[in-house]
N, C-alpha and C positions, 0 to 999 in steps of 0.2 A: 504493500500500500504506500509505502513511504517512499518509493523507488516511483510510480506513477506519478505521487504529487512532484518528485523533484522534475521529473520528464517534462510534465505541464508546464513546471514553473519555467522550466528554462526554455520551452516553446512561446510562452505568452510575453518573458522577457525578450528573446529575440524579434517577437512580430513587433514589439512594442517600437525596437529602438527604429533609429532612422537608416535607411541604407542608402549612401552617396552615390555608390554609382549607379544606382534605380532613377537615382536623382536627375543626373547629369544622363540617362538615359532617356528619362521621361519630359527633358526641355525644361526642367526647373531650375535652370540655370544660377539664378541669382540667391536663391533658396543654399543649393548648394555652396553656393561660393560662402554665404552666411556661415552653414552650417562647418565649412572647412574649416573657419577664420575661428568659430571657436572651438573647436579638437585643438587645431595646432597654437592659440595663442596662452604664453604659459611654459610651453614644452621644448624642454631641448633636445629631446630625442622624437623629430617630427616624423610620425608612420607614414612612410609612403606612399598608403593607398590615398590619403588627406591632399600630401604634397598636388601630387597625380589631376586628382578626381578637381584638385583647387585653380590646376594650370588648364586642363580641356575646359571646365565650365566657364572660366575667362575667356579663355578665347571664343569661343561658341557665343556666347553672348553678344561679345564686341564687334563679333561678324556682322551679327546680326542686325543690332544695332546699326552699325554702318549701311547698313544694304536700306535699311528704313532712311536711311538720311539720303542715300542716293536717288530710292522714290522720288522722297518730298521735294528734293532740289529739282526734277526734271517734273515736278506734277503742278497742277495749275491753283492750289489751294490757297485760301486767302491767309491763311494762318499759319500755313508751312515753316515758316523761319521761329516761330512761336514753338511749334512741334519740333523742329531740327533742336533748337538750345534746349527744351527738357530733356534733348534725347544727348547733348552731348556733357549735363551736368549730372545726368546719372550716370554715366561713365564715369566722369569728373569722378563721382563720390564711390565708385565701385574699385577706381586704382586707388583713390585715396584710404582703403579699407586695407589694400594688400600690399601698399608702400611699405606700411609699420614689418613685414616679415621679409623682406628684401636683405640678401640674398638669401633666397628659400633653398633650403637645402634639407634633404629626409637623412634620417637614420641610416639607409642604407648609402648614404651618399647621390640621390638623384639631384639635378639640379634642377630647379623649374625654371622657366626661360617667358618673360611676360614683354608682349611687342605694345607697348603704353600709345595711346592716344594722344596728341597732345592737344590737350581743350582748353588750354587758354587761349590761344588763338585761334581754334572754331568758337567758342564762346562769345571772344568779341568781336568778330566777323559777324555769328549771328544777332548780337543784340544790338550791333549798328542793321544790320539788314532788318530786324523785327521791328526795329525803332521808325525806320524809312519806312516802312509799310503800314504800320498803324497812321503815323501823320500823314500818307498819304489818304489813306482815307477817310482822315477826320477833315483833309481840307476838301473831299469830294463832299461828303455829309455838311460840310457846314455853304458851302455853292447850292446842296441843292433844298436846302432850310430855304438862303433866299428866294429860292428859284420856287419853292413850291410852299414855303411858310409852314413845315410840318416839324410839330416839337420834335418829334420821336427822331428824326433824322440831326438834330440841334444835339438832343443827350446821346447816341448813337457816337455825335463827334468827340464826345466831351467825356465817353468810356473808350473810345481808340486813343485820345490825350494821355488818359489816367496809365491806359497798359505800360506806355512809353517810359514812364515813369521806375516800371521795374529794369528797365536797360541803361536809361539814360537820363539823369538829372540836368532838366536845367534845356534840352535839346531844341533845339533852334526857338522859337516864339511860343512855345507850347503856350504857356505863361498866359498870356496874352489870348489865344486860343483858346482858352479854357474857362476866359473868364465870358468869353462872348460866348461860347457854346453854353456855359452855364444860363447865363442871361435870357439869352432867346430862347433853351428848352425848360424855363421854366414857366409853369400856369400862375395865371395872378386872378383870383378871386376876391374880387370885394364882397362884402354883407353890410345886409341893413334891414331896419326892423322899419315896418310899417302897420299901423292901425287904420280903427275907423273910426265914425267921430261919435262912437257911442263911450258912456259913463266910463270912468278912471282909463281910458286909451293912451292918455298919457303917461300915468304910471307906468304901464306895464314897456314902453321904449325903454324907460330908466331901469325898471326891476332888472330886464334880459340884458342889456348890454353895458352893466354895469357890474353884472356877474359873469357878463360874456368873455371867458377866458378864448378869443379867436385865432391866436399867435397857439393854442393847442392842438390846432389840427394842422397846421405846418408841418410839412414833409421836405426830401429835399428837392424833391421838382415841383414842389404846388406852395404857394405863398397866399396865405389868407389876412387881411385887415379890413378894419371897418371902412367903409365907402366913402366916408367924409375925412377919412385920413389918406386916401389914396393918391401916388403921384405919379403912380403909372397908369397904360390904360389897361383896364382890366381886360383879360380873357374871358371872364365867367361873372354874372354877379349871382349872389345869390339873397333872396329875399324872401324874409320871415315876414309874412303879411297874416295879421289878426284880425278875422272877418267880424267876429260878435262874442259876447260874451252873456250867459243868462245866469243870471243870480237867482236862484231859491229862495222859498219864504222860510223864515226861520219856525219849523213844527215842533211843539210839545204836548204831549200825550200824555196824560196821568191817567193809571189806573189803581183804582182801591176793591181789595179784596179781601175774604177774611179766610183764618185758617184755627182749623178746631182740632186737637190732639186728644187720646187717653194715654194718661201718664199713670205709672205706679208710683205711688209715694209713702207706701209702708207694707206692712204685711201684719195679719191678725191672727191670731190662734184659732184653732178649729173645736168646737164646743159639742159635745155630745147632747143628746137630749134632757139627760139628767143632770147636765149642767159641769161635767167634769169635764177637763182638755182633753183632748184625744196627742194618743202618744203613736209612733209606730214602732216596728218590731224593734229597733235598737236602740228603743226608749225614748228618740227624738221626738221633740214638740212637731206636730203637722202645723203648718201655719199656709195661709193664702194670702194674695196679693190684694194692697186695698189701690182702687183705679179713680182718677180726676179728671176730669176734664178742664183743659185749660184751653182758651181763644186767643186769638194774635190778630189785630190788622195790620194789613200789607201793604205798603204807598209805592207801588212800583213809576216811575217817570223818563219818559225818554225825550233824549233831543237829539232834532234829524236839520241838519242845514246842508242843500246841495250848489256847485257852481258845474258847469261847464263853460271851454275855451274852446272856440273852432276858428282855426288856421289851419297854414294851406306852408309851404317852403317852394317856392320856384325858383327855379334854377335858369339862368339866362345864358345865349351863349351869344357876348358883345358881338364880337367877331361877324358872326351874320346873321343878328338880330333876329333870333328864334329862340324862345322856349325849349329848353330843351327835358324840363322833367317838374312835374306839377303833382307835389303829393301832402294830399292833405293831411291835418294832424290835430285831432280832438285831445282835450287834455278835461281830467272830472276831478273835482278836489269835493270831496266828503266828508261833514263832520258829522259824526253820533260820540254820544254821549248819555249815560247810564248813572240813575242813584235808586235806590233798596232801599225803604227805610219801615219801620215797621211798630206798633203800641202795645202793652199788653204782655204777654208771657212767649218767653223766646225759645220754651219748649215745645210751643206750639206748631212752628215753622217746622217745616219738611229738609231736608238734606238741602235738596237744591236753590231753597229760598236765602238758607244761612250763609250756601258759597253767594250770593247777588247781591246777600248786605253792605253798600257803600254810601255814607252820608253825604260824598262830596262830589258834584255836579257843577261840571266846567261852564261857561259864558258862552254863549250861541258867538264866534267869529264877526269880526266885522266884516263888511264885503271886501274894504280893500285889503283885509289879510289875505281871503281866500284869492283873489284877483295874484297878490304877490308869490303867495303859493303856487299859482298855477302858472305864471312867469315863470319860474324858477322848474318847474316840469318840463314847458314848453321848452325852456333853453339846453336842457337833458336832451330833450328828445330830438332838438336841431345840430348838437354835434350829432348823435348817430346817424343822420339821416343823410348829412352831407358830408359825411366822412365815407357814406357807403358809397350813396348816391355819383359824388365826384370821381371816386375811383375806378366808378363802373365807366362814366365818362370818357376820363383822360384815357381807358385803356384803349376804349374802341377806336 
């Protein structure tokens, strides 16, 4: 038994570990070349098959690698030189991994023999050539913004700038280019609140755009400010317009009702006919319950005040004087309020009357609270709507 488990173990040990030259068989190249670097780093007597299996999967790789660069130099991709320098600084960092064991030399005396890349200068071959290619097309992108007035084609120019960025600092006028590409591909939304000329209309411009945090839905290609602070022309406006507001009568409702319980409130011995207590078998007194009735009145009261706000958010597009999105937005501010109070014997109330017992009964709202309140909804519900609203926009 003890012979089978050893057998197993050293089956499940061998499947476990890794085998290199499966490795470097199966095109896992870089895998292996990993897995060589750490067997032989550490060891001054480096095994062979390590040495070995660490010189084919280099070069296999590097081949390979290289034949991908010859593609992409002769293919017509826009991105090509972007793809050539990842391809030649993972090289870069693949001899920078096996520099550290130079001169490789195994146990048995093999020499490994490594034909190096030299990617400092394809690297900076290619981050001039990637550099030249992205400004080229941020200055075709930003020709055809004027040419055709499309944001998308403005920040289009202004992400080919930004790449440039990873090659070359500072490259011809980018600077300069970047600041107009920003410029033009970005949206400028004004807002503005408009009422009608019904009761507290004026309040409710003050409530909303005095709590109107508008520089919050700023992104980095959509710029929002209020309409009266504007110095550019807008692209979009967008307008919170308050068509009516209905104020509710202030309801109270009292109800009085009464509540009657049987309560125990002692218990009495139990009397035989001939006048002696009656005992039971363990000599205990028998005794019964003596029952009261006790009443309670109930002043239940309630207060109901309702408002509703009906607005609407339109969204304009300056540009070519159309509408472009009209959604209305009702807003309900409701106030209740609840007091319990009750006369009489408090044994008499039921479970559920005892949880309602509250003496203290709030002030019906004045209108222009509820008005302020529902501002303050309103203004909630115009970020979300043109925060959705606008992005649905700009994207199409």
């Amino acid at each position: 038994m003890k012979k089978i488990i050893y057998i197993l173990s050293v089956i499940l040990l061998a499947s476990s570990c890794k085998n290199i030259e499966k490795m470097v068989e199966q095109g896992k190249y870089d895998e292996a070349i990993e897995y060589a670097a750490k067997k032989l780093h550490g060891e001054k007597n480096k095994k062979t098959k390590y040495v070995e299996a660490l010189e084919e999967a280099y070069h296999k790789v590097t081949d390979q690698d290289m034949e991908k660069v010859k593609f992409l130099a002769a293919s017509g991709y826009a991105n090509k030189y972007d793809r050539m320098y990842d391809i030649f600084l993972k090289i870069e960092n693949r001899q920078s991994s096996i520099t550290p064991f130079l001169p490789l030399i195994s146990e048995d005396g093999y020499v490994a023999h490594f034909k190096f890349v030299r990617t400092h200068e394809k690297l900076s071959e290619m981050a001039d050539l990637a550099a030249e290619a992205h400004y080229k097309s941020a200055v075709v992108a930003l020709a055809d913004y004027d040419k055709y007035e499309d944001k998308t084609m403005a920040r289009d120019a202004y992400q080919y700038l930004e790449n440039i960025e990873r090659y070359r600092s500072n490259y011809k006028d980018t600077k300069e280019l970047s600041r107009a590409a920003r410029s033009k591909g970005t949206t400028h939304v004004a807002v503005s609140v408009t009422t009608g000329s019904f009761v507290y209309a004026g309040d409710i411009s003050k409530y909303i755009l005095s709590s109107f945090d508008i520089e919050r839905l700023n992104s980095f290609w959509t710029v929002y400010d209020d309409a009266r602070n504007f110095d550019v022309a807008a692209d979009y406006h967008v307008i919170v317009r308050v068509e009516d507001i209905v104020l509710g009568i202030e309801r109270e409702r009292v109800d009085h009702f009464h509540e009657k319980a049987t309560i125990e409130v002692g218990r009495k011995n139990v009397v035989s006919d001939n006048g002696k207590v009656k005992i039971d078998s363990l000599g205990n007194v028998i005794t019964i319950p003596i029952h009261k009735d006790v009443y309670a009145e109930v002043t239940d009261v309630k207060r109901e005040k309702t408002a509703r706000m009906f607005s609407e958010v339109i969204i304009k597009d300056e540009k070519r004087n159309r509408v472009k999105r009209n959604i209305p937005i009702t807003v309900d501010e409701v106030f209740n309020d609840y007091m319990c109070t009750f006369t009489g014997d408090k044994r008499a109330l039921p479970a559920n009357s005892v949880k309602r017992l509250d003496t203290h009964l709030a002030p019906f709202p004045h209108d222009i609270e509820m008005v302020e309140n529902m501002s303050y909804q309103l203004r909630d519900e115009v970020y979300s709507k043109i925060e959705r609203e606008m992005s649905d926009i700009i994207r199409a």
